[in-house]
C-alpha positions as CSV (number, residue, x, y, z in Angstrom):
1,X,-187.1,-81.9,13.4
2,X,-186.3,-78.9,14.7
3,X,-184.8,-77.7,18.4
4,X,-188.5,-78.3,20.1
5,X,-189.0,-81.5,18.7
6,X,-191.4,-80.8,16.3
7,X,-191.5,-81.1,12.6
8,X,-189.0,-78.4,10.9
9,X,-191.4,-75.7,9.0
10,X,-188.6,-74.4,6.9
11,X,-189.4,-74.9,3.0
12,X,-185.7,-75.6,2.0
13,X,-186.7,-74.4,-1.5
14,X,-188.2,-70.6,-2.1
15,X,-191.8,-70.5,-4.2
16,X,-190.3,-68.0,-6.5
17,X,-187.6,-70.2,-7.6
18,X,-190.0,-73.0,-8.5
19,X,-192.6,-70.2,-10.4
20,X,-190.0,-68.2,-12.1
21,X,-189.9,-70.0,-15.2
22,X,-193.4,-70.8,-15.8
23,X,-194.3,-67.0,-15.0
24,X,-191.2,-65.7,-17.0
25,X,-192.8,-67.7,-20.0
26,X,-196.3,-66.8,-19.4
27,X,-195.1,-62.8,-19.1
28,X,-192.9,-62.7,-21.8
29,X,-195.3,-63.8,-24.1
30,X,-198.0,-61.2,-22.7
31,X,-195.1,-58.4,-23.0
32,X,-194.4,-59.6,-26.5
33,X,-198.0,-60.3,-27.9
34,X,-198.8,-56.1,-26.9
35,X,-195.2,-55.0,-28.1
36,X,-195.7,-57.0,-31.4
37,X,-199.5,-55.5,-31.9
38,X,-197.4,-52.4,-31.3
39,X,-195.0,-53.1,-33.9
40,X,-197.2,-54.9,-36.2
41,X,-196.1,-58.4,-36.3
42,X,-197.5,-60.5,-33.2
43,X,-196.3,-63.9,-33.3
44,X,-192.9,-62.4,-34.4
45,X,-193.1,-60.4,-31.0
46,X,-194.8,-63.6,-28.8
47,X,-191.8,-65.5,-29.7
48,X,-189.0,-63.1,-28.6
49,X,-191.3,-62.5,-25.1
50,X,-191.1,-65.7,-24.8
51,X,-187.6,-66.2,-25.3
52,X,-186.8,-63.4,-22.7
53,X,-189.0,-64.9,-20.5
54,X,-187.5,-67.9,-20.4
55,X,-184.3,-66.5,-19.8
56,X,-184.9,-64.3,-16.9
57,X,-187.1,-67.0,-15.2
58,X,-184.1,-69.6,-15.9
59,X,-182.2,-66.7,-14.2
60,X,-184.1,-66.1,-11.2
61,X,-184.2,-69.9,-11.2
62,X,-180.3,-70.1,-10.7
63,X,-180.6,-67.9,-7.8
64,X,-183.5,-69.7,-5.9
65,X,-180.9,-72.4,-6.3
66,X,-178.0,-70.7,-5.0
67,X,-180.0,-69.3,-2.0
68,X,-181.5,-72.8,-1.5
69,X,-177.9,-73.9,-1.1
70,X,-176.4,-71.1,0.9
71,X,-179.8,-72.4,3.4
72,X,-179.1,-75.9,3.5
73,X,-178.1,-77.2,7.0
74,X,-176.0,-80.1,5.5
């Protein structure tokens, strides 16, 4: 409830946070299927896009979380 009474709109959780892995994954592997036609080897080159992916959306993950936190009206 919010100050009016009414239902509270605020999403206590950004929408980037919850896609950043999932799209981190999905991009990597894009990135890394071109850079490893590029380079001649592409499952060689899906895998480590992948791997960065993941890591960069478990990174903008962490700070959906920590923003989520700094939000929080507890």
């Amino acid at each position: 409830m919010n100050e009016h009474g009414g239902p509270s709109t605020k999403r206590p959780f950004p929408l980037w946070g919850s896609l950043a892995i999932p799209a981190g994954i999905l991009w990597g592997t894009l990135l890394g299927v071109v850079s490893g036609m590029y380079f001649g080897n592409i499952l060689i080159g899906a895998a480590i896009g992948a791997g960065l992916g993941v890591g960069i959306g478990l990174a903008l993950f962490a700070a959906a979380i920590v923003i989520a936190s700094a939000n929080s009206d507890v």
